[in-house]
N, C-alpha and C positions, 0 to 999 in steps of 0.2 A: 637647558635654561628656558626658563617660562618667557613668555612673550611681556615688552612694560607698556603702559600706558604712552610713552615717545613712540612706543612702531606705530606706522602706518595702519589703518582699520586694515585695508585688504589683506595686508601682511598679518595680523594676526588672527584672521579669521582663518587662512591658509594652514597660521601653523596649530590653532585649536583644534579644527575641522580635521585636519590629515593625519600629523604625526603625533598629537600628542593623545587626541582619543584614543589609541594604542596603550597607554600607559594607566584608560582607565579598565578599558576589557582586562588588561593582565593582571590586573590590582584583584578585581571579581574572579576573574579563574584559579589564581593560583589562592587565595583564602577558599573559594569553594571547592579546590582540589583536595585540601586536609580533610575533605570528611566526604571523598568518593569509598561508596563501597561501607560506609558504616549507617545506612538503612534509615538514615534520619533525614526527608524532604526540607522539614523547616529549618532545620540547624545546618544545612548547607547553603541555603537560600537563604538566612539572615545575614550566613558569613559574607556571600558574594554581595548583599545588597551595602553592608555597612562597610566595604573594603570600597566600589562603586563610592560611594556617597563621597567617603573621604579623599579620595582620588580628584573627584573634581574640584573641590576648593583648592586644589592646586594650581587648576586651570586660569588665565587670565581673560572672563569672558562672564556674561549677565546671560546664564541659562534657564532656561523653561524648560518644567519637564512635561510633556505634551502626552506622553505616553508611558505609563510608569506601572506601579506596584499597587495599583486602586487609588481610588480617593482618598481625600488625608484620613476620614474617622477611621479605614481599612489600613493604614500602612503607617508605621512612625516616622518612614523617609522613603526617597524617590516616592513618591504619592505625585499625582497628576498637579496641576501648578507651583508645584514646589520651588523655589527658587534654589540653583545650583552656581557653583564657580564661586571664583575668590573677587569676581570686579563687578558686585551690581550693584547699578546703575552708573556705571563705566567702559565695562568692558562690552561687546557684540554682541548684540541679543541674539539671541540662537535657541531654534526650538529642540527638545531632546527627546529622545525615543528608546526606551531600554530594556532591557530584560534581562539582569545582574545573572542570571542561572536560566537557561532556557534550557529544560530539558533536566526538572530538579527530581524523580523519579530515577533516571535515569543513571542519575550521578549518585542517588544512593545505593541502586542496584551494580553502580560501577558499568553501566552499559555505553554503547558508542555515542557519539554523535551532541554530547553535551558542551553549551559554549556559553560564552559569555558575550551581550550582542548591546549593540549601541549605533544609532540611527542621527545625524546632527545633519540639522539645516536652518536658511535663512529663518526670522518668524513669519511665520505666518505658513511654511511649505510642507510641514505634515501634518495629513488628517489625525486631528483629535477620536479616536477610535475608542469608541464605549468599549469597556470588557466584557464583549459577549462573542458569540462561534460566530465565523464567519466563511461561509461556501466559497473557495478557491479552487482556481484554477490557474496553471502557468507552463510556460513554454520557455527556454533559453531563447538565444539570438540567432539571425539569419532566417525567420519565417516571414511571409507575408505578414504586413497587418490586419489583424483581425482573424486570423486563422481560427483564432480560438475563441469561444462564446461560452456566457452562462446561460444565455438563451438556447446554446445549442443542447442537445441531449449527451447523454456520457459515448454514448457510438459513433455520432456525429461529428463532433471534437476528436477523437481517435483516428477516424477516417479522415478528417479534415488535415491534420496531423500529419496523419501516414501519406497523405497526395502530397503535401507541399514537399515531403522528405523522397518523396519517389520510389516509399518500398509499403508491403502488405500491411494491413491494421494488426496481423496475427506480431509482426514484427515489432512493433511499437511496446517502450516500459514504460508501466505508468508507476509512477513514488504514489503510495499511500498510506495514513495515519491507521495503523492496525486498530480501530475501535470497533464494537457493535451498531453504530452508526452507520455505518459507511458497509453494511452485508452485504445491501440490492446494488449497491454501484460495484463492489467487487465481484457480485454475481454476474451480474451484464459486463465487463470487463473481460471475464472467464468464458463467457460464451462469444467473445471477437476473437478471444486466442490471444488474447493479449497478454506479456511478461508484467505480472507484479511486485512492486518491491514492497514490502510491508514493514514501516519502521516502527518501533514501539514506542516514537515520542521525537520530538525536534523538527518541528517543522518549517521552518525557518530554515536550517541544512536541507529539509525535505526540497525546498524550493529552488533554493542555491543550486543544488545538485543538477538538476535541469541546466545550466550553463557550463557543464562539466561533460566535456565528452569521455573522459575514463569513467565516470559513473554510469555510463549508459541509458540513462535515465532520459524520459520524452518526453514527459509531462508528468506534473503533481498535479493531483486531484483531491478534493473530500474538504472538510468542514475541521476548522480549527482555531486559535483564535485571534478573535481582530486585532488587537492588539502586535500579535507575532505576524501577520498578514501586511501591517506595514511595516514593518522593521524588514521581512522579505522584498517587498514593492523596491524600498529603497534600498537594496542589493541588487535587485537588477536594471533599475534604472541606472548604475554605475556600472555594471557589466553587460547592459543589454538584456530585451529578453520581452514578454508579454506577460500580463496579469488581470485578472478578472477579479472581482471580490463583492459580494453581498453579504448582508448581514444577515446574522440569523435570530429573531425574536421569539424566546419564549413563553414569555409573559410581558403583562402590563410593566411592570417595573423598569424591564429590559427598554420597552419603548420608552420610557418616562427618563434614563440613563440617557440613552443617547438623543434625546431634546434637548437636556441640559446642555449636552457637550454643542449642540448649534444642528443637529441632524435632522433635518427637517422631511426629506423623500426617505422615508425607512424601505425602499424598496429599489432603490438605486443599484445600479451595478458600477461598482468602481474599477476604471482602467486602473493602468501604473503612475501616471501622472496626477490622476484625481488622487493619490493616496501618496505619492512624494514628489514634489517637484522643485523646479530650480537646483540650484547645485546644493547636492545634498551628498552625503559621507555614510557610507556605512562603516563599522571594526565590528571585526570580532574576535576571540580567542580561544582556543581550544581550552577545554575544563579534563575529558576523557577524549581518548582516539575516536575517529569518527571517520567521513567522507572526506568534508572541506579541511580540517586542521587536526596534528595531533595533538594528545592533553599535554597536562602541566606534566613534567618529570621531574623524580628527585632523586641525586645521584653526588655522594661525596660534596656534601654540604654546597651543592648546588642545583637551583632550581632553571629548568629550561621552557620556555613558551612559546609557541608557534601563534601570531596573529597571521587576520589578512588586514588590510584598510585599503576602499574604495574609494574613488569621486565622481562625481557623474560627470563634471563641466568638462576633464582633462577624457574622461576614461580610464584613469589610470588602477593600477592595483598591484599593490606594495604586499609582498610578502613579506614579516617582520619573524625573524628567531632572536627571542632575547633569552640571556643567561644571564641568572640571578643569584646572589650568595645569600647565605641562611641568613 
């Protein structure tokens, strides 16, 4: 049951925030799970974004979408200020962060690690992040602060890494985005001896993965984008962890994008906090099997979905398996 207008603000910001953001990831996975593995990017990515969209007018809550699907002339919906939820100018302003198919490549090829990812907090608490690549780096929890730098060098961070963990740089695995981008950092990598993982897309999981001690994973490295660099940020500022984030400008345009959005030092390095703070909620849902979740299943006219959902204030993290009829 949706939260009414009679509950208490904090009460329903608890139950938008927490349990019901669940219900919009699984709306987006299980529409872009029908079309895993049949080679069409955009006609997966429409489905998950128009299943998202309608999801949240269900919600009782006055949404912003801070981080979305481009600008409005680029997207017919989830487009950056868009107004989302069924109560505005009623319901808890809340700023939204989303990526309906993270990982739409992936889900055509039928490959791992595809989800459906949604970021909610107070307004005002996530960076508005221009669509452009953005240099990362990150660490799970239990390191010193600051262990990790974009000032530092790719060896330096490794090493840095490998002292605070108490074992050899050759030991350390680093997640990275399988691109041509990223050749001379997997080259310097290979000459510490260091274990790479190379994923062909999802980085957002890429990050995740670093709080996951079965994944073995040390650190993510390399260049992806800002956008999916916060939706990361506030995953681990509800599980813990470090983050580093610069933006990457390639032309005047790029700079001229992110002015608009209020970005004024194009050369800033942003912590976890400068890119999610206060209490802020991650979900997400498995699309295909992957690291963090597995995908949608369909079996005897039932559909099964693994989320996760996060909070930073509690720390808490809800594992969710729901079962759905056709």
């Amino acid at each position: 049951m949706n939260a009414t207008p009679s509950t208490p603000a904090s009460n329903i910001l608890d139950r938008v925030l927490v349990l019901e953001m669940v219900r919009v990831t699984e709306a987006a996975a299980i529409a872009a799970s029908k079309l895993v593995g049949r080679g069409d990017e955009k006609a997966a990515d429409a489905a998950a974004v128009e299943a998202m969209r309608e999801a949240f007018d269900e919600l009782y809550m006055d949404g912003t979408v801070v981080i979305g699907e481009g600008e409005r002339d680029e997207a017919p919906m989830l487009y950056i200020g868009e107004k989302v939820g069924g109560a505005p100018g009623k319901g808890p302003k809340i700023d939204i962060a989303l990526d309906p198919l993270e990982g739409t490549t992936i889900t055509a090829k039928a490959g791992p690690n595809a989800l459906a990812v949604l970021a909610a907090a107070e307004e005002g608490c996530l960076l508005n992040a221009p669509d452009v690549y953005m240099q990362k780096i990150a660490i799970g929890p239990g390191y010193p602060e600051g262990v990790i730098s974009l000032e530092k060098s790719v060896t330096e961070n490794v090493e840095s890494v490998a002292a605070a963990k108490g074992v050899e740089p050759a030991d350390i695995i680093v997640c990275v985005l399988d691109r041509p981008r990223h050749a001379e950092m997997i080259e310097e990598l290979r000459k510490i001896g260091c274990g790479i993982h190379l994923i062909p897309d999802g980085d957002v999981a890429g990050v995740i993965a670093t709080s996951d001690e079965d994944t073995t994973i040390d650190i993510y490295m390399g260049s992806g984008g800002a956008p999916e660099g916060v939706l990361a940020a506030a995953a681990l500022r509800c599980i813990g962890g470090q983050f580093n984030g610069k933006l990457i400008f390639r032309n005047d345009d790029e700079r001229e994008r992110a002015r608009k959005w209020g970005i004024e030092d194009l050369d800033r390095i942003y912590l976890l906090n400068d890119l999610a703070k206060g209490d802020c909620i991650f979900a997400a849902t498995g699309v295909t099997d992957g690291s963090l979740l597995k995908g949608v299943k369909r079996k005897n006219k039932m559909m099964t979905t693994e989320s996760v959902v996060m909070r930073a204030s509690s720390g808490t993290v809800r594992w969710v398996r729901g079962e759905h009829r056709y």
